[in-house]
N, C-alpha and C positions, 0 to 999 in steps of 0.2 A: 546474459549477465543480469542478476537483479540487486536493485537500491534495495537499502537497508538503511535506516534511521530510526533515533527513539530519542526523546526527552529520556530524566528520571523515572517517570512513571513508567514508563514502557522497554524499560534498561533489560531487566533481567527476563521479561518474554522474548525482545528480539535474542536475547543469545541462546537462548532457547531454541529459538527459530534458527538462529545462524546455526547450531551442533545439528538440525535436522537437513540443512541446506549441503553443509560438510558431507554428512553421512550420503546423501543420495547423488552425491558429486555434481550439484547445481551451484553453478559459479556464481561470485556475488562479489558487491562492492560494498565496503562498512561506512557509512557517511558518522557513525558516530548515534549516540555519546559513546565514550567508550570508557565509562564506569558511573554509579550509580550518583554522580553529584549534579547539585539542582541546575537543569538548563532552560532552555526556553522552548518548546514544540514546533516554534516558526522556525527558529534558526537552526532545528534539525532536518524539517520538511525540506527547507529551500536546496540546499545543494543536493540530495536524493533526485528531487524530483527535478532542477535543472538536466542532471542526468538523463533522466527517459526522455523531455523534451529534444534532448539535444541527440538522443538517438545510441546514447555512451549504453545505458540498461532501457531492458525490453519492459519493463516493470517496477514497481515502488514495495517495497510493506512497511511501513510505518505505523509505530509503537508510541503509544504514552499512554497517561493513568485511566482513559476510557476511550481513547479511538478519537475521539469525536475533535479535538480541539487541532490534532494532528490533521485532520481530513480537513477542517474548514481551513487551515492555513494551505495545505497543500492543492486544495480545490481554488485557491487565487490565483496557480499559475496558470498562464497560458499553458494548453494542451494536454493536461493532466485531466482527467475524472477518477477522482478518489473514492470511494466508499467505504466506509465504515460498516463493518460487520463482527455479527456475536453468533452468526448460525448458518449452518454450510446449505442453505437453500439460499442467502441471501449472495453468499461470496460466488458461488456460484451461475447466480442470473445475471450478477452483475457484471459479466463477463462474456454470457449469452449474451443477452438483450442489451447493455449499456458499454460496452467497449472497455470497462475500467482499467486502469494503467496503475493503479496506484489501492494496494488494498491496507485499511486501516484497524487497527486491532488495540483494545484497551489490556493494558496487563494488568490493571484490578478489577477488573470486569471478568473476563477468562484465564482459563489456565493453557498450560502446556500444550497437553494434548490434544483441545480442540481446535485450540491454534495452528499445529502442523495440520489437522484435517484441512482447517479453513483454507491455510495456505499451497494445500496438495492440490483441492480443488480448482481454486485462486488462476495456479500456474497452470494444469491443465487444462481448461476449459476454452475453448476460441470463441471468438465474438460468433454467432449466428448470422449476422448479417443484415440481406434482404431487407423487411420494413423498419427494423432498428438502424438500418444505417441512416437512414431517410432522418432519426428523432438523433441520434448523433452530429447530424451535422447541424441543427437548430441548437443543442446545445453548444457547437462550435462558435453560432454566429451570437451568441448571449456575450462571448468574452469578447467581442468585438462593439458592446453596444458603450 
């Protein structure tokens, strides 16, 4: 199961993304907005990403008008690493090497199409492991300090 969320800015790239999720029959949960009127990017992050915390979705993709403002809200929760990406080597590593649980995308930054790639990637790729796990958990112990 994966979260889904978007401010206004990033409304009409997640449905985007949702019509690509439908088609390849990957199950998902809609935290919302669900239409194109002004919201806030925190108050879309939070219940998404309570979500994967809680174990409800294995993953995040959160939307708004450049990624960036979605990811440093959803990078406050505990147990989340969000990252913000605009290019499929980034969505990609960050998934290798950094465990990401939560991938971040601007819908006026990118369009459609790169965004299904980024998030094909996204969902396929498993963490690597080994000495990444080692800088994973130092980023665990940061939200502890």
């Amino acid at each position: 199961m994966i979260a889904l969320a978007a401010d206004h800015g990033g409304f009409a790239l997640k449905e985007e993304v949702k019509a690509y999720l439908e088609e390849k029959k990957i199950a998902y949960k809609d935290f919302g907005s669900f239409d194109g009127a002004s919201c806030d990017y925190a108050d879309m992050a939070a219940p998404a990403c309570d979500a994967v915390v809680a174990g409800e979705c294995e993953k995040a993709l959160l939307f708004c008008g450049t990624g960036i403002g979605i990811s440093m809200a959803a990078n406050k929760i505990k147990g989340i690493r969000a990252a913000c990406c605009s290019d499929y080597f980034s969505a990609k590593y960050t998934r290798l090497h950094n465990d990401a649980n939560a991938l971040c995308m601007g819908g006026r930054v990118i369009g459609p199409g790169l965004a299904i790639e980024l998030v094909d990637v996204f969902l396929t790729t498993d963490f690597e492991g080994g000495r990444h796990a080692r800088r994973i958990g130092k980023i665990a112990e940061l939200e502890n300090r």
